[in-house]
Rosetta silent file (secondary structure, phi, psi, omega in degrees, C-alpha in Angstrom):
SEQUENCE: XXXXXXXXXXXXXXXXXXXXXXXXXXXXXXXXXXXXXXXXXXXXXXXXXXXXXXXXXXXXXXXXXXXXXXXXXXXXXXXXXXXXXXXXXXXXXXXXXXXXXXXXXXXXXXXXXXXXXXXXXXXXXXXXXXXXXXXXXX
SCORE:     score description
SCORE:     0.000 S_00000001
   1 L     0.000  143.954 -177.741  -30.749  -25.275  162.716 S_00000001
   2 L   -94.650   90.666  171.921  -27.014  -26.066  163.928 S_00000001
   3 L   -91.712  146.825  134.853  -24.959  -27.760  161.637 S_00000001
   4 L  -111.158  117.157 -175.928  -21.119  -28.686  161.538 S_00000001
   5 L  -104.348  146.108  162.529  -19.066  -30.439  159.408 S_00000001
   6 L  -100.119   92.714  168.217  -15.374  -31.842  160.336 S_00000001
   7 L   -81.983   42.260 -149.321  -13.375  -32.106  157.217 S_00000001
   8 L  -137.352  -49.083  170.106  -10.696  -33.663  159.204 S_00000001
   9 L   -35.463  117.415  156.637  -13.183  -36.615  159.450 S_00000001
  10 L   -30.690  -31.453 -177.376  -13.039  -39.966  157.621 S_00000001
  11 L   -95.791  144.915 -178.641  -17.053  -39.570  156.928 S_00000001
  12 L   -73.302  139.634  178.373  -17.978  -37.632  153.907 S_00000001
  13 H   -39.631  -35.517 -179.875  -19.129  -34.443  154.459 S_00000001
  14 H   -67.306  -45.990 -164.616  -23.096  -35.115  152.788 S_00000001
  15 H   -73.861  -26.966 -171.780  -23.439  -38.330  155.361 S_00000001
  16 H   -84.634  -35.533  170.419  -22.576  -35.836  158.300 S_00000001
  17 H  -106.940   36.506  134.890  -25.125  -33.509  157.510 S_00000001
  18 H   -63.905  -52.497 -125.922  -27.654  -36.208  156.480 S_00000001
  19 H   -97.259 -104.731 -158.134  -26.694  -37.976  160.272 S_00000001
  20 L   -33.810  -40.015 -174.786  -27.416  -34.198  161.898 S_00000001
  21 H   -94.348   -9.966  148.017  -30.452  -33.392  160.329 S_00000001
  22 H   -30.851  -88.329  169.734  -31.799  -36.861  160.478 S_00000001
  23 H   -30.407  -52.882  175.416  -30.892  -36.667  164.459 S_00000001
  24 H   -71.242  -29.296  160.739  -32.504  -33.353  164.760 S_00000001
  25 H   -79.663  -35.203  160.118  -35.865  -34.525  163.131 S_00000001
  26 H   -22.516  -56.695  175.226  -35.343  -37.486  165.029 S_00000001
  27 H   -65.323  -33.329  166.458  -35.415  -35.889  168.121 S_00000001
  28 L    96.878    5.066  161.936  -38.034  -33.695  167.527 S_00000001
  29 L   -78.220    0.042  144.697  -35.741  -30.351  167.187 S_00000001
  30 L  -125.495  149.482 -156.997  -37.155  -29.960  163.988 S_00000001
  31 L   -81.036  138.961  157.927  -41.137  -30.395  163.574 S_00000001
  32 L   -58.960  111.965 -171.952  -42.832  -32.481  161.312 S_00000001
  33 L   105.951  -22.282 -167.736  -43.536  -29.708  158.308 S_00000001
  34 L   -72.981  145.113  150.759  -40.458  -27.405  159.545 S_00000001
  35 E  -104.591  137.051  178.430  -38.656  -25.833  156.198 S_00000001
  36 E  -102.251  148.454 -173.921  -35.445  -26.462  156.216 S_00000001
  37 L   -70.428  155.922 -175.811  -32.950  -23.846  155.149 S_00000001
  38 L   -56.228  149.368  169.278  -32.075  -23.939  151.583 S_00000001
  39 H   -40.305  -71.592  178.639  -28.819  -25.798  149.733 S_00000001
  40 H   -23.375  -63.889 -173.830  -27.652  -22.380  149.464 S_00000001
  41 H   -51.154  -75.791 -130.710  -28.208  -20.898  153.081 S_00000001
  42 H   -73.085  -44.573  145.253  -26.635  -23.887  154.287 S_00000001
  43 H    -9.629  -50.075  179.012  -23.688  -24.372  151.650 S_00000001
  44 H   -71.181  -51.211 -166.949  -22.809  -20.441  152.411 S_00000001
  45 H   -69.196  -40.876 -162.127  -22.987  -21.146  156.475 S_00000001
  46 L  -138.066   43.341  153.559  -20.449  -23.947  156.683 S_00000001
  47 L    37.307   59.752  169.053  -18.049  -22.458  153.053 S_00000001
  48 L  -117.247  151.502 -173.863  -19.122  -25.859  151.360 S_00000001
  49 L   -73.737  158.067 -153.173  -19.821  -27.009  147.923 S_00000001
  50 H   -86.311  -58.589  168.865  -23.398  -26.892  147.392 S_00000001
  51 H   -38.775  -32.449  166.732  -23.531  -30.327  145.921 S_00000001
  52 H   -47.699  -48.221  172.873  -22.548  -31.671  149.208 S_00000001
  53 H   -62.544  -46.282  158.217  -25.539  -30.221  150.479 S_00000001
  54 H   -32.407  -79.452 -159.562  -27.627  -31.583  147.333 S_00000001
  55 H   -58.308  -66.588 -158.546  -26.808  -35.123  148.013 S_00000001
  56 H   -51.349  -61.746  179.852  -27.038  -35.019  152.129 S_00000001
  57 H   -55.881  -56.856  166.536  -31.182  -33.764  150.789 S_00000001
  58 H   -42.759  -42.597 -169.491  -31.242  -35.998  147.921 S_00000001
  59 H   -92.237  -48.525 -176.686  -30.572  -39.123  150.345 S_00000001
  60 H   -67.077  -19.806  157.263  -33.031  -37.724  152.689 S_00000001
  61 L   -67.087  -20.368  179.750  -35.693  -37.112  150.320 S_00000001
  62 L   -91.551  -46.661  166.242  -35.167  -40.815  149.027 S_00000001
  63 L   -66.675    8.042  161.067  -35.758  -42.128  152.564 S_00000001
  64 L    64.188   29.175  167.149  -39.143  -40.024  152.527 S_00000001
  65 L   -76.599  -45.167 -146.554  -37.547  -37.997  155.476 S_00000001
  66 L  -133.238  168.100  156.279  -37.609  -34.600  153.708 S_00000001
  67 L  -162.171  144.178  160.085  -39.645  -33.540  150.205 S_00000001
  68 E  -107.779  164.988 -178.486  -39.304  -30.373  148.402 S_00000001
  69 E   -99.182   90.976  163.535  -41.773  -28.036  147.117 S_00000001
  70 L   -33.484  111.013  172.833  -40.824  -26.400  143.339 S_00000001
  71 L    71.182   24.469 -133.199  -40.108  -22.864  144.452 S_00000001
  72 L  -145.458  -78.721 -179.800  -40.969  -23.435  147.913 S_00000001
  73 E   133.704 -175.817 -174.421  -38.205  -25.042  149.643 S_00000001
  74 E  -111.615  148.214  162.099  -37.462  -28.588  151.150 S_00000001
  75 E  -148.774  157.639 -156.895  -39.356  -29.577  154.140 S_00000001
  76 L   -56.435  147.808 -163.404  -39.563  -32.180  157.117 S_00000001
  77 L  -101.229 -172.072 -156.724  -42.061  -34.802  156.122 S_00000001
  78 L   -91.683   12.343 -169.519  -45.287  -35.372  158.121 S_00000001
  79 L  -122.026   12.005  170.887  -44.451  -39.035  158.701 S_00000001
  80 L   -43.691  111.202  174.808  -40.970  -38.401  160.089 S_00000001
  81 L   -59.120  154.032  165.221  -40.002  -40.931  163.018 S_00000001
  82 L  -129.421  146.720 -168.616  -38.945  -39.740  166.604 S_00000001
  83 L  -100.750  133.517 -157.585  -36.889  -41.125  168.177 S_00000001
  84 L   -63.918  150.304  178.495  -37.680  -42.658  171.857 S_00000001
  85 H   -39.858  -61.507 -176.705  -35.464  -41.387  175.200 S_00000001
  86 H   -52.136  -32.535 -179.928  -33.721  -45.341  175.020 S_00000001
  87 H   -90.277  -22.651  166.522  -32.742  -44.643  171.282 S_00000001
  88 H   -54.566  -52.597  173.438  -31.135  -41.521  172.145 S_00000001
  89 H   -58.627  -47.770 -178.806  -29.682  -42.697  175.232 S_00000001
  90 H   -84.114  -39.654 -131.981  -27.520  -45.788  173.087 S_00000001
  91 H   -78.567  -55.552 -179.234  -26.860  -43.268  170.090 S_00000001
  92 H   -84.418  -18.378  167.332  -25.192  -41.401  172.512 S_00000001
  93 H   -71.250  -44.897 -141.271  -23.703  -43.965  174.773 S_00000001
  94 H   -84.915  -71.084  174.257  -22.317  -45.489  171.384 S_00000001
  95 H   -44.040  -28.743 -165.203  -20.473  -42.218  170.771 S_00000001
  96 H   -74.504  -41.638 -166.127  -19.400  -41.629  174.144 S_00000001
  97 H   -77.382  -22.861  157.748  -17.886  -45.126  173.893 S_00000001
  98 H   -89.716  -44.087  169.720  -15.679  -44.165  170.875 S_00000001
  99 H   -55.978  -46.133  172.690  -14.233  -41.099  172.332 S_00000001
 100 H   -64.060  -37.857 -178.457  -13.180  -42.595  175.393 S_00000001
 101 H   -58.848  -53.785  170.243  -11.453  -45.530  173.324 S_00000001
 102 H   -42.622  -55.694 -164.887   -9.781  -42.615  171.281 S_00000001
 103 H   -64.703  -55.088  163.124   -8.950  -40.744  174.481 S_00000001
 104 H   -25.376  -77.934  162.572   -7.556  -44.044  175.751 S_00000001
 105 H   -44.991  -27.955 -159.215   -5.504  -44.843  172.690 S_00000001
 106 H   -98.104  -38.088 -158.813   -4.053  -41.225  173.009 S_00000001
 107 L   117.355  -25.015 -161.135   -3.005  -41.570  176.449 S_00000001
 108 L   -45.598  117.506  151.849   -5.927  -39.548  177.995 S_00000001
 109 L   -84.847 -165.231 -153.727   -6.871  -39.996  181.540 S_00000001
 110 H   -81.105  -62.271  164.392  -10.117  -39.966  182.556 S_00000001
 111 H   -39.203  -39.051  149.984   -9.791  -36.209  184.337 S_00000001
 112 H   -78.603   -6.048  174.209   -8.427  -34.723  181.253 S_00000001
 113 H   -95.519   -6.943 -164.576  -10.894  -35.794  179.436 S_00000001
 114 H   -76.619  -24.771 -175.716  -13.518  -35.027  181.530 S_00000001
 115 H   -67.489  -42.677 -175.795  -11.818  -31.258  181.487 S_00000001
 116 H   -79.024  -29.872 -157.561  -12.281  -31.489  177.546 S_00000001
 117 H   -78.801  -70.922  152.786  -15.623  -32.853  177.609 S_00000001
 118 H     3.420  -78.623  167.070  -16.473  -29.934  179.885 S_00000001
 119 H   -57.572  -33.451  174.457  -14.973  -27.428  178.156 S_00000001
 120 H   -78.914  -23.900  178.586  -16.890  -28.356  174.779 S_00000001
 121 H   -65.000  -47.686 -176.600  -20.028  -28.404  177.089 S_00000001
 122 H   -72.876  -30.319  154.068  -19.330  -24.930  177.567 S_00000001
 123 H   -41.005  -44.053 -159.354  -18.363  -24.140  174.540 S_00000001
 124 H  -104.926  -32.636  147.855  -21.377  -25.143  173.065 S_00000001
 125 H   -49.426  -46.474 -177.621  -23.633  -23.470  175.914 S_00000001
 126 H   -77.268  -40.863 -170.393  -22.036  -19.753  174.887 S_00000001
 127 H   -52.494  -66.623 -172.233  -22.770  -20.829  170.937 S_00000001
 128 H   -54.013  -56.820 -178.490  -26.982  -21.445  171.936 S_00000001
 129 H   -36.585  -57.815 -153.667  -26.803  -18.626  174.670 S_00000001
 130 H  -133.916   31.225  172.591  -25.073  -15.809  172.277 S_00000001
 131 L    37.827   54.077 -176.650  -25.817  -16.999  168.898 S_00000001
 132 L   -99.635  165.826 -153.636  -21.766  -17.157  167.833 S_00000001
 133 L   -81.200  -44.590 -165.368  -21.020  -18.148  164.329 S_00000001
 134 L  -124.929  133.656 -166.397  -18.644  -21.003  164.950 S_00000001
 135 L   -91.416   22.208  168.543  -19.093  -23.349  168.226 S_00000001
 136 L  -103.145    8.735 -135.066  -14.858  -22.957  168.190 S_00000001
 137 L  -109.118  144.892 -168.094  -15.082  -19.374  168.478 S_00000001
 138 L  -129.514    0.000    0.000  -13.070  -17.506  171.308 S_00000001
């Protein structure tokens, strides 16, 4: 599973990876049933406190997203919603629609950003393609 957190961000680190693994069960990139890697695993992978990680499971486990298994591990539950093509499609129009207002406020035209947007597309293509550690990696 791909996680990232921005600690540069205004949202606390636990709600961003509650939002990603939400989205990714959402979505159907992880399975109804999937084990998810452990507080640890994931804690180690992006040099976080573990409680962060606690909490982000702990809220997902209260919304009956997630459950763990004593000695087991936490896993997706079987009644996990997916989400339809149209709710993806505004989730992501919604986002799209704050970065250009950012880019906008910044000065950005529309070609440099399209050059940035681009470049993180690619960026992000060499991460799945060649398994790299970091999707900032050079």
């Amino acid at each position: 599973m791909f996680l990232k957190v921005d600690f540069a961000s205004s949202t606390p680190l636990y709600a961003q990876l509650k939002e990603q693994v939400l989205y990714s069960i959402a979505s159907g990139k992880i399975k109804s049933g999937s084990k998810l890697p452990s507080v640890r695993e994931v804690s180690t992978e992006l040099r976080i406190n573990p409680s962060t990680v606690t909490q982000a499971y702990r809220e997902l486990e209260y919304e009956k997203i997630i459950f763990t298994k004593k000695g087991q591990g936490t896993f997706v539950s079987e009644n996990s919603v997916q989400m339809s093509s149209k709710e993806k499609e505004q989730i992501l129009n919604q986002v799209i629609e704050k970065v250009i207002i950012k880019a906008h406020h910044l000065g950005t035209n529309s070609n440099d950003l399209l050059k940035l947007f681009k470049a993180q597309l690619k960026k992000m293509k060499d991460f799945l393609e060649n398994g790299k550690k970091e999707v900032n990696d050079e």
